[in-house]
mmCIF file as Biopython writes it, N, C-alpha, C and O atoms, coordinates in Angstrom:
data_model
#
loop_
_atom_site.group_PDB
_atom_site.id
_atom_site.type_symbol
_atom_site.label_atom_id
_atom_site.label_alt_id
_atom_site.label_comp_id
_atom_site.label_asym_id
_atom_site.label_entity_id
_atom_site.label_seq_id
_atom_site.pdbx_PDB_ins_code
_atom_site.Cartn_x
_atom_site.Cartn_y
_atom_site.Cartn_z
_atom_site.occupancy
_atom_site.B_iso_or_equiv
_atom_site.auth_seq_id
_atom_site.auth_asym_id
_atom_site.pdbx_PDB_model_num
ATOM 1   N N  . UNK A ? 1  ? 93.283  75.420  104.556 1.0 0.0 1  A 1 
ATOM 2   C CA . UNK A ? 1  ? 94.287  76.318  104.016 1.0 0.0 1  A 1 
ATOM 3   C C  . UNK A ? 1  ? 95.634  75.611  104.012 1.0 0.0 1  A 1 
ATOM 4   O O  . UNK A ? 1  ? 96.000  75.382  105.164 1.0 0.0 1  A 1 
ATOM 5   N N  . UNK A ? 2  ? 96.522  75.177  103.048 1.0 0.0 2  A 1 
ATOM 6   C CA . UNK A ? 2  ? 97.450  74.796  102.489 1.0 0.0 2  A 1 
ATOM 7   C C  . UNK A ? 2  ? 98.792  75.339  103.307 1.0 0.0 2  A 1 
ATOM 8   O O  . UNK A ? 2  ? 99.751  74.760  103.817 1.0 0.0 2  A 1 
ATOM 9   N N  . UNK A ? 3  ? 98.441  76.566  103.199 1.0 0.0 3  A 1 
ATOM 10  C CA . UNK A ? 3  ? 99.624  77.445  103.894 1.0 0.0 3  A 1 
ATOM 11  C C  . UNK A ? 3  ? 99.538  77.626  105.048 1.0 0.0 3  A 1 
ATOM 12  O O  . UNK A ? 3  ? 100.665 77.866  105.482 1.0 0.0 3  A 1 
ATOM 13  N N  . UNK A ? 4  ? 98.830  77.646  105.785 1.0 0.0 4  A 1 
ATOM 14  C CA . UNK A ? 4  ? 99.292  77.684  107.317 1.0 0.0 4  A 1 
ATOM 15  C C  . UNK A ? 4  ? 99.233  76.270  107.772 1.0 0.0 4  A 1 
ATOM 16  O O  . UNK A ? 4  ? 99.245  76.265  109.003 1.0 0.0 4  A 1 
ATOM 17  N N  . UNK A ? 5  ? 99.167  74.903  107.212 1.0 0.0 5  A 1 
ATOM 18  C CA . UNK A ? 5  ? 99.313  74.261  107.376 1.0 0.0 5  A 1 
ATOM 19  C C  . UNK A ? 5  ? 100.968 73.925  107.224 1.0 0.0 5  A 1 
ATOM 20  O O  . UNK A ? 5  ? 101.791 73.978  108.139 1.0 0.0 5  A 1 
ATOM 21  N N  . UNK A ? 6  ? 101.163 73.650  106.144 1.0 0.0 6  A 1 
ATOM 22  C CA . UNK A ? 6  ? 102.539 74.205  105.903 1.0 0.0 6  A 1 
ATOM 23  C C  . UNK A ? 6  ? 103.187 74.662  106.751 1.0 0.0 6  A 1 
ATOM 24  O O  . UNK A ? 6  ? 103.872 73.834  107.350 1.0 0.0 6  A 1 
ATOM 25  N N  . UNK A ? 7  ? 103.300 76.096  107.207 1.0 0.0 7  A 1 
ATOM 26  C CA . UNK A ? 7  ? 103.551 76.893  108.118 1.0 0.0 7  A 1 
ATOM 27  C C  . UNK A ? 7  ? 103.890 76.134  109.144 1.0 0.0 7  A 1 
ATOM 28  O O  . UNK A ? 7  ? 104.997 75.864  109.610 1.0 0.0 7  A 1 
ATOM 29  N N  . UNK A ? 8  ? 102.515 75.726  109.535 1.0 0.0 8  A 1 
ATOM 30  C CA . UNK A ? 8  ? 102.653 74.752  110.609 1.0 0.0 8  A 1 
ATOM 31  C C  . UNK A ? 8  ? 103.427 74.055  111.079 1.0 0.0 8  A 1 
ATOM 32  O O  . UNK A ? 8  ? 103.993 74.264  112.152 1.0 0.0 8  A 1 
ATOM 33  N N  . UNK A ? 9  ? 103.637 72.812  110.134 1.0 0.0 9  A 1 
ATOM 34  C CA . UNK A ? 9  ? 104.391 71.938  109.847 1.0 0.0 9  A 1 
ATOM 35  C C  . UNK A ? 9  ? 106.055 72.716  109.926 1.0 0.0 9  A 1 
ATOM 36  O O  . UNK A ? 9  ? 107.016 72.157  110.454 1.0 0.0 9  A 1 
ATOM 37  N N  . UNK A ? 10 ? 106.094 73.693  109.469 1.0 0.0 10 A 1 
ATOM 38  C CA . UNK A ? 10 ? 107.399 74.157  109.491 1.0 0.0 10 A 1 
ATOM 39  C C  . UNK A ? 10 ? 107.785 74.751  110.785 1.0 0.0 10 A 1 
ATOM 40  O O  . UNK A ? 10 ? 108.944 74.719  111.200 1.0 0.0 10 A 1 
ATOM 41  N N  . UNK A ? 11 ? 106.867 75.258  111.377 1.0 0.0 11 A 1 
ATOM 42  C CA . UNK A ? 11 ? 107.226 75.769  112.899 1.0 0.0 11 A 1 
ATOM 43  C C  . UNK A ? 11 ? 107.049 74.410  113.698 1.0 0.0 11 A 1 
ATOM 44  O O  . UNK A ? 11 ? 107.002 74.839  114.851 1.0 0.0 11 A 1 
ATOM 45  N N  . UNK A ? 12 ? 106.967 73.523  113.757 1.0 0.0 12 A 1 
ATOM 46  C CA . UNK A ? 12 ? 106.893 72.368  114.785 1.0 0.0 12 A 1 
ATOM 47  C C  . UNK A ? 12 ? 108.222 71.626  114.190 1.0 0.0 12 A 1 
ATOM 48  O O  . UNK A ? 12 ? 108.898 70.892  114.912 1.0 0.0 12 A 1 
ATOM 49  N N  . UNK A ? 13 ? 108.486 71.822  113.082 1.0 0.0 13 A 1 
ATOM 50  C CA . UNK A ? 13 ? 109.824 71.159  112.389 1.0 0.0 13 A 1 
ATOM 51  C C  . UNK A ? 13 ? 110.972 72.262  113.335 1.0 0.0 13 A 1 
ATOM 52  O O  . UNK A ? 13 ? 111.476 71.528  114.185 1.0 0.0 13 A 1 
ATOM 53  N N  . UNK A ? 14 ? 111.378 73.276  113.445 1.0 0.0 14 A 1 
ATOM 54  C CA . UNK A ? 14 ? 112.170 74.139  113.613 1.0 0.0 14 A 1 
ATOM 55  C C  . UNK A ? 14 ? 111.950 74.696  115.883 1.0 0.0 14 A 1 
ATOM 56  O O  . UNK A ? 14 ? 112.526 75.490  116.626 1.0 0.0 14 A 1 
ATOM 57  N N  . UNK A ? 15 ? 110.789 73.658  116.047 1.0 0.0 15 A 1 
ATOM 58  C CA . UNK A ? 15 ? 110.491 73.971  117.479 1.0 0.0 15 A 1 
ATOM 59  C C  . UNK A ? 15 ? 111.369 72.877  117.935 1.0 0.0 15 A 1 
ATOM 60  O O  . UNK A ? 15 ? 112.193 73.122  118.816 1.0 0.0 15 A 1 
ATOM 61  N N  . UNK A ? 16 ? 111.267 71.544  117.361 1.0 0.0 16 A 1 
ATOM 62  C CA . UNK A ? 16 ? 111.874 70.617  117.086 1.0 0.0 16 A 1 
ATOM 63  C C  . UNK A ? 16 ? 113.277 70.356  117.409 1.0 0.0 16 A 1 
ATOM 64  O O  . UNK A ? 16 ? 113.720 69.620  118.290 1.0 0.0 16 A 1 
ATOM 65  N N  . UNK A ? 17 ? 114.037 71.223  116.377 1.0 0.0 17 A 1 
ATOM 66  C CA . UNK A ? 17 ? 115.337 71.524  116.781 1.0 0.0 17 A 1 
ATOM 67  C C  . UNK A ? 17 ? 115.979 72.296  117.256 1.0 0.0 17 A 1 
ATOM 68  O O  . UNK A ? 17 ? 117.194 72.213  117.441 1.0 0.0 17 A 1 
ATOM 69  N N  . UNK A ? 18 ? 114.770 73.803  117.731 1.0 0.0 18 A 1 
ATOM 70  C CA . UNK A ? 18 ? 115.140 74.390  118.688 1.0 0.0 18 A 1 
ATOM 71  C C  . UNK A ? 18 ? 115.037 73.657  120.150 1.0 0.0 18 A 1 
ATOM 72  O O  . UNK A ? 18 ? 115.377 74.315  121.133 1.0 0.0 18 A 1 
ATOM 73  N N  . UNK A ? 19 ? 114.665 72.567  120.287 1.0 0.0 19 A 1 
ATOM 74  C CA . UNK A ? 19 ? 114.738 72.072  121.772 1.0 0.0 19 A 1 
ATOM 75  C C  . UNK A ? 19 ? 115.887 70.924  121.712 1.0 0.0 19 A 1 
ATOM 76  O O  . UNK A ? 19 ? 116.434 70.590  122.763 1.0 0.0 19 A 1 
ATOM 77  N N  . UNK A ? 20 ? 116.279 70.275  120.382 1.0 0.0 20 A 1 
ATOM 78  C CA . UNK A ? 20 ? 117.422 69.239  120.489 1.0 0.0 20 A 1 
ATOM 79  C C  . UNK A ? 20 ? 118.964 70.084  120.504 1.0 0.0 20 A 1 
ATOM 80  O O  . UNK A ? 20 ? 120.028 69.471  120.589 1.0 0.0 20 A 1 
ATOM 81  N N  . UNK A ? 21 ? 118.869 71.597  120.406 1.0 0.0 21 A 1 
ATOM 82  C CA . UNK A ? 21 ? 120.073 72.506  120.131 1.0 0.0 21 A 1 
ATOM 83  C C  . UNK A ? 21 ? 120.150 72.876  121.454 1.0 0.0 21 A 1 
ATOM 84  O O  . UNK A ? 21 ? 121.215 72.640  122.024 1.0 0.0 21 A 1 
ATOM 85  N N  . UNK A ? 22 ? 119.122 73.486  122.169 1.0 0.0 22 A 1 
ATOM 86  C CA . UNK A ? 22 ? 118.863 73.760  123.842 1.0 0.0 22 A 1 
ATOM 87  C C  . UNK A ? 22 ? 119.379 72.594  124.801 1.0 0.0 22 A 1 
ATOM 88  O O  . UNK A ? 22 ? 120.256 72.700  125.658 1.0 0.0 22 A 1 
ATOM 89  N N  . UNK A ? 23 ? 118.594 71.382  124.446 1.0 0.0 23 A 1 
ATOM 90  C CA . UNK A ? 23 ? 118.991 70.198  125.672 1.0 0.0 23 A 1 
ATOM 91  C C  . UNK A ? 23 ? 119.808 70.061  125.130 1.0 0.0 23 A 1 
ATOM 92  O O  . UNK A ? 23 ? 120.419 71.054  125.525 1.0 0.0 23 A 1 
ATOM 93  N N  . UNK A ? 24 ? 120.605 69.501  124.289 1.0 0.0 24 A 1 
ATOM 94  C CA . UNK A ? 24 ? 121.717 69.085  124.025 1.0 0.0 24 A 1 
ATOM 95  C C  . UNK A ? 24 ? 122.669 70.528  123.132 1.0 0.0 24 A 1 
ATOM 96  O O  . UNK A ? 24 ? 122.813 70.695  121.921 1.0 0.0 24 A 1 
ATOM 97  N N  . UNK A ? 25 ? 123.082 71.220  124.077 1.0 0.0 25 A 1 
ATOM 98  C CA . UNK A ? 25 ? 124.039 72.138  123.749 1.0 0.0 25 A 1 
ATOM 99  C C  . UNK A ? 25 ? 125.455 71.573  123.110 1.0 0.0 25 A 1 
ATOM 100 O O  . UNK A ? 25 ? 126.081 70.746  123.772 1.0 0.0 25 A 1 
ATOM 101 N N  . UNK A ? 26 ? 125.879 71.933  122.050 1.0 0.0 26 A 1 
ATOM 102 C CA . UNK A ? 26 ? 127.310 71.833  121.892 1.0 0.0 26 A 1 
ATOM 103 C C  . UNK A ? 26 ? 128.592 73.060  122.173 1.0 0.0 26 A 1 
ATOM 104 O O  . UNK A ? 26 ? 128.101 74.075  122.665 1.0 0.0 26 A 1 
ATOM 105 N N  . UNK A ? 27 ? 129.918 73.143  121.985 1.0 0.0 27 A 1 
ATOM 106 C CA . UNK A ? 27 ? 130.119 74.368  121.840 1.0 0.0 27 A 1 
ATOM 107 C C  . UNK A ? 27 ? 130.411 74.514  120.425 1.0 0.0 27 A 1 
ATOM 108 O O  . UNK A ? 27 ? 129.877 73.821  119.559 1.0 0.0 27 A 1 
ATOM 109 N N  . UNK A ? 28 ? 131.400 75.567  120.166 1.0 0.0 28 A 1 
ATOM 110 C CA . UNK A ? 28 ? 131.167 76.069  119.005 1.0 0.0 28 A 1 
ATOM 111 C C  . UNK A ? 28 ? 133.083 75.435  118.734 1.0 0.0 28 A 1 
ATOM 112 O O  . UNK A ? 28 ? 133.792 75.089  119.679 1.0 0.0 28 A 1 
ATOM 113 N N  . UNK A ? 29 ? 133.435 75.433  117.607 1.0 0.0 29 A 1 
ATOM 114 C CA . UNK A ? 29 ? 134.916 74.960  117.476 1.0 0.0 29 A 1 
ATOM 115 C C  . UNK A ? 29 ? 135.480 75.197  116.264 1.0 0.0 29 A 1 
ATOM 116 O O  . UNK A ? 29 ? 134.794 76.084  115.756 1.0 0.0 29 A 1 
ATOM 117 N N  . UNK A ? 30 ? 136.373 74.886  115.507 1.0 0.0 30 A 1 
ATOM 118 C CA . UNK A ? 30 ? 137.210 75.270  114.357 1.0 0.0 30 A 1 
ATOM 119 C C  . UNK A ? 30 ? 138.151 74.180  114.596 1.0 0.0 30 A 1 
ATOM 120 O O  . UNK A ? 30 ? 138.894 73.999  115.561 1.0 0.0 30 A 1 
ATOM 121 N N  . UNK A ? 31 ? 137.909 73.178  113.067 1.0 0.0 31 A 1 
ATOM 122 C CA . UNK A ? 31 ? 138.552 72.369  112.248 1.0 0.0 31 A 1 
ATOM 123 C C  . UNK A ? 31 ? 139.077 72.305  111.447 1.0 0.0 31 A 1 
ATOM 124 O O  . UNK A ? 31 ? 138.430 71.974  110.454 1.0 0.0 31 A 1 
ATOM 125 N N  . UNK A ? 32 ? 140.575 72.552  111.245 1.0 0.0 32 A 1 
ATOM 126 C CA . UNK A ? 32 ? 140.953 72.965  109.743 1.0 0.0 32 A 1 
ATOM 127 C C  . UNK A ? 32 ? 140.872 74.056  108.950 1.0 0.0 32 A 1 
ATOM 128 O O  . UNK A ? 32 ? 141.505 74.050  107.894 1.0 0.0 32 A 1 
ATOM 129 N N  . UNK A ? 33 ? 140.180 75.045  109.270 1.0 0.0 33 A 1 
ATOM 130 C CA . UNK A ? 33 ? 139.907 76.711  109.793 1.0 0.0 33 A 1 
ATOM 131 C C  . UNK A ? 33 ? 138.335 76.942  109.188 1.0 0.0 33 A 1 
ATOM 132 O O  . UNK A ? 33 ? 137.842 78.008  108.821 1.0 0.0 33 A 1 
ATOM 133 N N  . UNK A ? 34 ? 137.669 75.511  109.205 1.0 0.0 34 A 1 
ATOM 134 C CA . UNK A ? 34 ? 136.625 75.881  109.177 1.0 0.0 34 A 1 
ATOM 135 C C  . UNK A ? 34 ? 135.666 76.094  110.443 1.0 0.0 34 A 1 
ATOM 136 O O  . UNK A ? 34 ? 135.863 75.206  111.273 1.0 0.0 34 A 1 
ATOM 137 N N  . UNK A ? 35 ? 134.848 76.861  110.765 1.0 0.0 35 A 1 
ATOM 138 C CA . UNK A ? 35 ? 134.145 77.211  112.172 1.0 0.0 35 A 1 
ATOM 139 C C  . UNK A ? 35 ? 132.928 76.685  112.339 1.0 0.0 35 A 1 
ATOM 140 O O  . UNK A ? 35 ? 131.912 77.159  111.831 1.0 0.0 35 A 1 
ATOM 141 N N  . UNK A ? 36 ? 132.956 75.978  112.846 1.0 0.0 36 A 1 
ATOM 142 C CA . UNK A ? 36 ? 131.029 75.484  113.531 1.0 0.0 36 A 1 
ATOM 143 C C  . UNK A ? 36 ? 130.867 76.163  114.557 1.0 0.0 36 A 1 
ATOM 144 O O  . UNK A ? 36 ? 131.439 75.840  115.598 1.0 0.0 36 A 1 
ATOM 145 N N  . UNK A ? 37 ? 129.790 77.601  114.466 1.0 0.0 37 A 1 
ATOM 146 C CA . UNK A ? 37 ? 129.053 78.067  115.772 1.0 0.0 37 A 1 
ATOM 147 C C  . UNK A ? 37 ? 127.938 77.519  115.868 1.0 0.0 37 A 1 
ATOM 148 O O  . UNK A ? 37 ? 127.260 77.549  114.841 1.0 0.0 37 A 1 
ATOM 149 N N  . UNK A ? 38 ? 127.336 76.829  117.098 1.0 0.0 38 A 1 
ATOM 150 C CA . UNK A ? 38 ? 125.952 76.186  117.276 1.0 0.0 38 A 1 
ATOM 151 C C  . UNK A ? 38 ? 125.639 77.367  117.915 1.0 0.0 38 A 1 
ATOM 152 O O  . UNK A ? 38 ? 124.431 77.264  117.704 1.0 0.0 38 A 1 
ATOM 153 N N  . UNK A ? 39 ? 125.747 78.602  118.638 1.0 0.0 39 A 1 
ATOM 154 C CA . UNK A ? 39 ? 125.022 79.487  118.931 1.0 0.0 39 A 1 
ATOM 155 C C  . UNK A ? 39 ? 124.596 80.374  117.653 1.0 0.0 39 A 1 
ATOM 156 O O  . UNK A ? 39 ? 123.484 80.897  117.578 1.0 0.0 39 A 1 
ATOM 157 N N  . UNK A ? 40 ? 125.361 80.467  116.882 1.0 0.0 40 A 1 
ATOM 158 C CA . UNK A ? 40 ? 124.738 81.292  115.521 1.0 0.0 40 A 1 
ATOM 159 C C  . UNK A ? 40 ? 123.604 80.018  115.012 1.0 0.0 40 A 1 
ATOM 160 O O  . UNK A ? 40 ? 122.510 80.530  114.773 1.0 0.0 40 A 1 
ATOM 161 N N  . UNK A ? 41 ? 123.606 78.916  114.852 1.0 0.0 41 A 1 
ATOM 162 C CA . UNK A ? 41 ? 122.715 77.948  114.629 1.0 0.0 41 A 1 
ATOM 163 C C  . UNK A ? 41 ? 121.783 78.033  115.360 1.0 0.0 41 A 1 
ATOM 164 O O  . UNK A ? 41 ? 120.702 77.707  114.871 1.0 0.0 41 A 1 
ATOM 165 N N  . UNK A ? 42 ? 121.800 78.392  116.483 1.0 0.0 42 A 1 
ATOM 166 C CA . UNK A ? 42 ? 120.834 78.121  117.599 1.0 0.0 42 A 1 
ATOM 167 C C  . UNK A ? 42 ? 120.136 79.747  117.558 1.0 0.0 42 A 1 
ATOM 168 O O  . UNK A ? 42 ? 119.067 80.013  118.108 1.0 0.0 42 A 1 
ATOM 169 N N  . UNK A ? 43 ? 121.018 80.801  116.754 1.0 0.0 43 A 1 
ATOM 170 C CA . UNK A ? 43 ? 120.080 82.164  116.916 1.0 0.0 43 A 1 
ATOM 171 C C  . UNK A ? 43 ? 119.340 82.300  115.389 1.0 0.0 43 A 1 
ATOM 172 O O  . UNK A ? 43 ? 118.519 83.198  115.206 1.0 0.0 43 A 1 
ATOM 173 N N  . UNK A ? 44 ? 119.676 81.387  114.356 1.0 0.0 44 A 1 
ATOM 174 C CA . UNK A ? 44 ? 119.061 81.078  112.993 1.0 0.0 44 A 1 
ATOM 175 C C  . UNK A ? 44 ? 117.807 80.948  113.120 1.0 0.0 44 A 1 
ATOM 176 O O  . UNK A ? 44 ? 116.880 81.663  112.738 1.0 0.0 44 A 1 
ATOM 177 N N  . UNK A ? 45 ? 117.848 79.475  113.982 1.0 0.0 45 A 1 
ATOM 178 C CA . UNK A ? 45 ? 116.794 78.757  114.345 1.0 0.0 45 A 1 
ATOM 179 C C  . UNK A ? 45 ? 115.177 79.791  115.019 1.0 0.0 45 A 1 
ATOM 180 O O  . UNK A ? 45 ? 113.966 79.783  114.799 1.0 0.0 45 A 1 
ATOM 181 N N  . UNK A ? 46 ? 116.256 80.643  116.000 1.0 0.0 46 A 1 
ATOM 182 C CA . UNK A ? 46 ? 115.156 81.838  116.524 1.0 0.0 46 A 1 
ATOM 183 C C  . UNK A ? 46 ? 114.551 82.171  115.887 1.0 0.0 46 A 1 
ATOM 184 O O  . UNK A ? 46 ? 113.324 82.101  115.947 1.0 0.0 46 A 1 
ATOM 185 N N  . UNK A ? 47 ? 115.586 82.940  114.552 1.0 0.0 47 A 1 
ATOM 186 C CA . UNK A ? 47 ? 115.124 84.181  113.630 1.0 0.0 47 A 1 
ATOM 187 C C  . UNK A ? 47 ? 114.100 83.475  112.830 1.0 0.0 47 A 1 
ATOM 188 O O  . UNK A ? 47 ? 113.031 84.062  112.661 1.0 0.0 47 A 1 
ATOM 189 N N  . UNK A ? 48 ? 114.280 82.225  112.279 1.0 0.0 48 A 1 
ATOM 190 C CA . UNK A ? 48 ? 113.146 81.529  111.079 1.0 0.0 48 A 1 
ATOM 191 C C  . UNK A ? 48 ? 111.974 81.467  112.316 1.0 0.0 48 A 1 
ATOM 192 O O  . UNK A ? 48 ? 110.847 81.827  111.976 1.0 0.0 48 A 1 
ATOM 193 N N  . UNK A ? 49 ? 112.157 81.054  113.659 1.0 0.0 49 A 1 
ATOM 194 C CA . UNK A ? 49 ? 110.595 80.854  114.060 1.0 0.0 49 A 1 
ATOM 195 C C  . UNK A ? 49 ? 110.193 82.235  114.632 1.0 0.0 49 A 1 
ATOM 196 O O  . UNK A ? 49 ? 109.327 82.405  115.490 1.0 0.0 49 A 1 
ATOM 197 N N  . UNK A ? 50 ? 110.712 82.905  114.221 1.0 0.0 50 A 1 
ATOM 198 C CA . UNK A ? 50 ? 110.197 84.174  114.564 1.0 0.0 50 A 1 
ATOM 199 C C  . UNK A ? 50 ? 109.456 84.786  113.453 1.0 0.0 50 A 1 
ATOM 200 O O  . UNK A ? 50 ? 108.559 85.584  113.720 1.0 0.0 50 A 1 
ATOM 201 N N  . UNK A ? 51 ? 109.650 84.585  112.612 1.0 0.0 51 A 1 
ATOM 202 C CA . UNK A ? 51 ? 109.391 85.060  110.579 1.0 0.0 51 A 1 
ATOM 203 C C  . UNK A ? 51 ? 108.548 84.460  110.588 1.0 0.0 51 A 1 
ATOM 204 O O  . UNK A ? 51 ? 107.494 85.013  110.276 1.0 0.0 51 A 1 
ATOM 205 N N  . UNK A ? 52 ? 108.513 82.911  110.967 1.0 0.0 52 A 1 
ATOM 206 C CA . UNK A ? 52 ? 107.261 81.965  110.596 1.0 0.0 52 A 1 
ATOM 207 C C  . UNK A ? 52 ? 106.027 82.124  111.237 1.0 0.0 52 A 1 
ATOM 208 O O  . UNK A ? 52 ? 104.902 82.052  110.743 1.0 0.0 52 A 1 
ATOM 209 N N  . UNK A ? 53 ? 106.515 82.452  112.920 1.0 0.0 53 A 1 
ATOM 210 C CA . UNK A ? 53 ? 105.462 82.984  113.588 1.0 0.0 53 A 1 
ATOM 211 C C  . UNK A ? 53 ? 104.413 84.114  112.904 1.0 0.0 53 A 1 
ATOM 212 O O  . UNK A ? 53 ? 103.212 83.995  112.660 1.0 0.0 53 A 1 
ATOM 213 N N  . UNK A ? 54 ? 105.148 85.040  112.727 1.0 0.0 54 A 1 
ATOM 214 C CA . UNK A ? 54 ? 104.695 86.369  111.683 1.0 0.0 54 A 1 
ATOM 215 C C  . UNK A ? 54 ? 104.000 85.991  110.765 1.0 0.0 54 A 1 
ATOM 216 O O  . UNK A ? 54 ? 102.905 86.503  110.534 1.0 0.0 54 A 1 
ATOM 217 N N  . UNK A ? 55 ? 104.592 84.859  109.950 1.0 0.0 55 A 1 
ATOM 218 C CA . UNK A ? 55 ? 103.874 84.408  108.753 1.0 0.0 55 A 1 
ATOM 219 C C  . UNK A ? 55 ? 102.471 84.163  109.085 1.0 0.0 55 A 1 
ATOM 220 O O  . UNK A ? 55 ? 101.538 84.781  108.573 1.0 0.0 55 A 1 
ATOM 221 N N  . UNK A ? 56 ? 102.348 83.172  110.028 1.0 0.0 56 A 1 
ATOM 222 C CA . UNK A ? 56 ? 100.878 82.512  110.154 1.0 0.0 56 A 1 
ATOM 223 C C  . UNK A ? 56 ? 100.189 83.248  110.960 1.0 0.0 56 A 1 
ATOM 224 O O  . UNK A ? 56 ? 99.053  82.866  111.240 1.0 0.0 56 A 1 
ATOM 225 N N  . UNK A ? 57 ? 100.727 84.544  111.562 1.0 0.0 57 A 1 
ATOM 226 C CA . UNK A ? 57 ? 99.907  85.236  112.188 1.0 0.0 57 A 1 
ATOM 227 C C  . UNK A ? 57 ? 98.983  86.308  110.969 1.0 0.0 57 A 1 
ATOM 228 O O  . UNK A ? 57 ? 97.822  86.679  111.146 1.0 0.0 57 A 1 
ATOM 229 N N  . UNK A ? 58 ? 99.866  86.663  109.721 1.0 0.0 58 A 1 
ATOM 230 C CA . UNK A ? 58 ? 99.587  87.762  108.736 1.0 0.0 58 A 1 
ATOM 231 C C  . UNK A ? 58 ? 98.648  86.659  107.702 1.0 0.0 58 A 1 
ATOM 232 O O  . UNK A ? 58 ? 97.950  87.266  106.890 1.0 0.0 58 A 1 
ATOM 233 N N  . UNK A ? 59 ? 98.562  85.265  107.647 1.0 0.0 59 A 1 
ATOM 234 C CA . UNK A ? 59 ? 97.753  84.308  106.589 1.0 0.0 59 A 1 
ATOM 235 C C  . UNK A ? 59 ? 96.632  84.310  107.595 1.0 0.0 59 A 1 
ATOM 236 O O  . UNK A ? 59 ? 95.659  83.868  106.984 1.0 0.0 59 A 1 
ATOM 237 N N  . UNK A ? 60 ? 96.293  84.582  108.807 1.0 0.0 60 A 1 
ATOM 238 C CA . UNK A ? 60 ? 94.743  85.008  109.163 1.0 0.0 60 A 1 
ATOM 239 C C  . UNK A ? 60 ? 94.413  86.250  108.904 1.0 0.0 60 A 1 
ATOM 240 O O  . UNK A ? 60 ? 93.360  86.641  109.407 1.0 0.0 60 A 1 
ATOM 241 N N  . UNK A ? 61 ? 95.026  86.990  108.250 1.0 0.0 61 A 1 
ATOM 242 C CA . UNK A ? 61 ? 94.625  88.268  107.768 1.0 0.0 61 A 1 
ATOM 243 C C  . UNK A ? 61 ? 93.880  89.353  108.843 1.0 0.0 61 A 1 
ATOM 244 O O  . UNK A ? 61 ? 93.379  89.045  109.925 1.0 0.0 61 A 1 
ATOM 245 N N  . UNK A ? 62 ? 93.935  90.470  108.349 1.0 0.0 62 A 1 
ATOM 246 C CA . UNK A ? 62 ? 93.741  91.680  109.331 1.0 0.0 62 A 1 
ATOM 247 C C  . UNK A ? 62 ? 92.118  91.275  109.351 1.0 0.0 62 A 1 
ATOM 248 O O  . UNK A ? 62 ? 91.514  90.725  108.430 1.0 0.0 62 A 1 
ATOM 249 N N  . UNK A ? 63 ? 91.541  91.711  110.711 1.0 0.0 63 A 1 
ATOM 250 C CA . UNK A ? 63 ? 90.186  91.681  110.774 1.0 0.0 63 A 1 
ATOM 251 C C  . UNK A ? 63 ? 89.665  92.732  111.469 1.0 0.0 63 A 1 
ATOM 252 O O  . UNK A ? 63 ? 90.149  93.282  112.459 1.0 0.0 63 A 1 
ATOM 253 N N  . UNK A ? 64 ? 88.172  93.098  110.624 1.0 0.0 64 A 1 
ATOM 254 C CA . UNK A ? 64 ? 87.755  94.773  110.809 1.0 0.0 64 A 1 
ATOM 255 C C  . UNK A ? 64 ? 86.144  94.184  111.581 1.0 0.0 64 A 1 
ATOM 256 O O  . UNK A ? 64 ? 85.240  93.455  111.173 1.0 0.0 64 A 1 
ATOM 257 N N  . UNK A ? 65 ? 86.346  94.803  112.637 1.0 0.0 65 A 1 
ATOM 258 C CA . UNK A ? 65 ? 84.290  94.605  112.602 1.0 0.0 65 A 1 
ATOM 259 C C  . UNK A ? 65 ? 83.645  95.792  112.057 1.0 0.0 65 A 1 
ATOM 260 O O  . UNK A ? 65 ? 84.132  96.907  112.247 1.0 0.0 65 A 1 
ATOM 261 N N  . UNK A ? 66 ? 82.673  95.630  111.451 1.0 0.0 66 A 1 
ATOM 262 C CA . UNK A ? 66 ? 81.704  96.436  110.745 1.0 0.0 66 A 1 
ATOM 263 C C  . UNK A ? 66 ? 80.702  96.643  111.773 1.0 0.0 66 A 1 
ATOM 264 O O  . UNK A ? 66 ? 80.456  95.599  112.376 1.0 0.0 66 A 1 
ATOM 265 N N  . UNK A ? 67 ? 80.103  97.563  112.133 1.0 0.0 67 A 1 
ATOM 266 C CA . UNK A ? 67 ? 79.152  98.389  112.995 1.0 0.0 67 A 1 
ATOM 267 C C  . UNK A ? 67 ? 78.336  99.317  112.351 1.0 0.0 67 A 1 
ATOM 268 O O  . UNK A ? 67 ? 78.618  100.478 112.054 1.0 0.0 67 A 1 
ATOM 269 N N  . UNK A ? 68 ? 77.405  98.769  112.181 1.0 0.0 68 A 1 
ATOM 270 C CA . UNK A ? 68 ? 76.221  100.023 111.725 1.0 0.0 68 A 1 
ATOM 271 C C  . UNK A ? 68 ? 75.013  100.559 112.790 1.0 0.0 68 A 1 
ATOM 272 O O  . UNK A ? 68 ? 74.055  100.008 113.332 1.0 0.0 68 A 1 
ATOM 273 N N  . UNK A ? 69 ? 75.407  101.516 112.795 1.0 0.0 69 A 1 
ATOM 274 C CA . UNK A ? 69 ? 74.337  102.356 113.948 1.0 0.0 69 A 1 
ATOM 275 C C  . UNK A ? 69 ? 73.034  102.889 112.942 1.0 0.0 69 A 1 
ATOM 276 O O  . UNK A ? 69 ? 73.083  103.280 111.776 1.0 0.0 69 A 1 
ATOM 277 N N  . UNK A ? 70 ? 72.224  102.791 113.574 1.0 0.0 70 A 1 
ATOM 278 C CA . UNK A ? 70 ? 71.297  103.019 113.630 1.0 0.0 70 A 1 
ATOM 279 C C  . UNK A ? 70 ? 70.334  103.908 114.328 1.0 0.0 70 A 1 
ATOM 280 O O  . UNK A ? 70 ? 69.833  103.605 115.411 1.0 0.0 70 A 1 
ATOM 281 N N  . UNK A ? 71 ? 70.021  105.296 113.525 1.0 0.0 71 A 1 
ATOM 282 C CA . UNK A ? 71 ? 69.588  106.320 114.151 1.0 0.0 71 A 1 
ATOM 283 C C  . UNK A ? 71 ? 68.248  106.199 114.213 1.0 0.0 71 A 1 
ATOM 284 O O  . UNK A ? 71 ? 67.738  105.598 113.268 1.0 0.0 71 A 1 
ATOM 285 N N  . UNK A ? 72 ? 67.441  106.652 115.168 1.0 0.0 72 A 1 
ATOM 286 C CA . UNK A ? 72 ? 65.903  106.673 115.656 1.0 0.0 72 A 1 
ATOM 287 C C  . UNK A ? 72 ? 65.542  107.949 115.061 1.0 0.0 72 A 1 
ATOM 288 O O  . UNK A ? 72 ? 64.399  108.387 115.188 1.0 0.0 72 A 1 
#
């Protein structure tokens, strides 16, 4: 399957830099009045592996067992 491979690949990409944003924390600052927050970066990062998680959990699709009884 193409797509949860993919997937894959995209959650180990984004696990990735959720651990180089963690160990190596920056703070957040304003240059010229533009603003770099690495904690809004660092809660981005959450939100996509949280979606992605979802994703590859919903591309194994819902599963039903079928049970047929059998009367005597």
């Amino acid at each position: 399957m193409a797509a949860v491979d993919d997937i894959n690949s995209a959650i180990n990409n984004l696990a990735a830099a959720i651990k180089e944003a963690t160990v190596n924390p920056k703070p957040n600052y304003t240059v010229d009045g533009q603003s770099v927050s690495w904690s809004d970066y660092l809660q981005n990062l959450t939100t996509r592996m949280e979606s992605l998680l979802k994703s590859r959990q919903s591309l194994g699709g819902p599963f039903q067992r079928m049970l047929r009884v059998r009367s005597r």
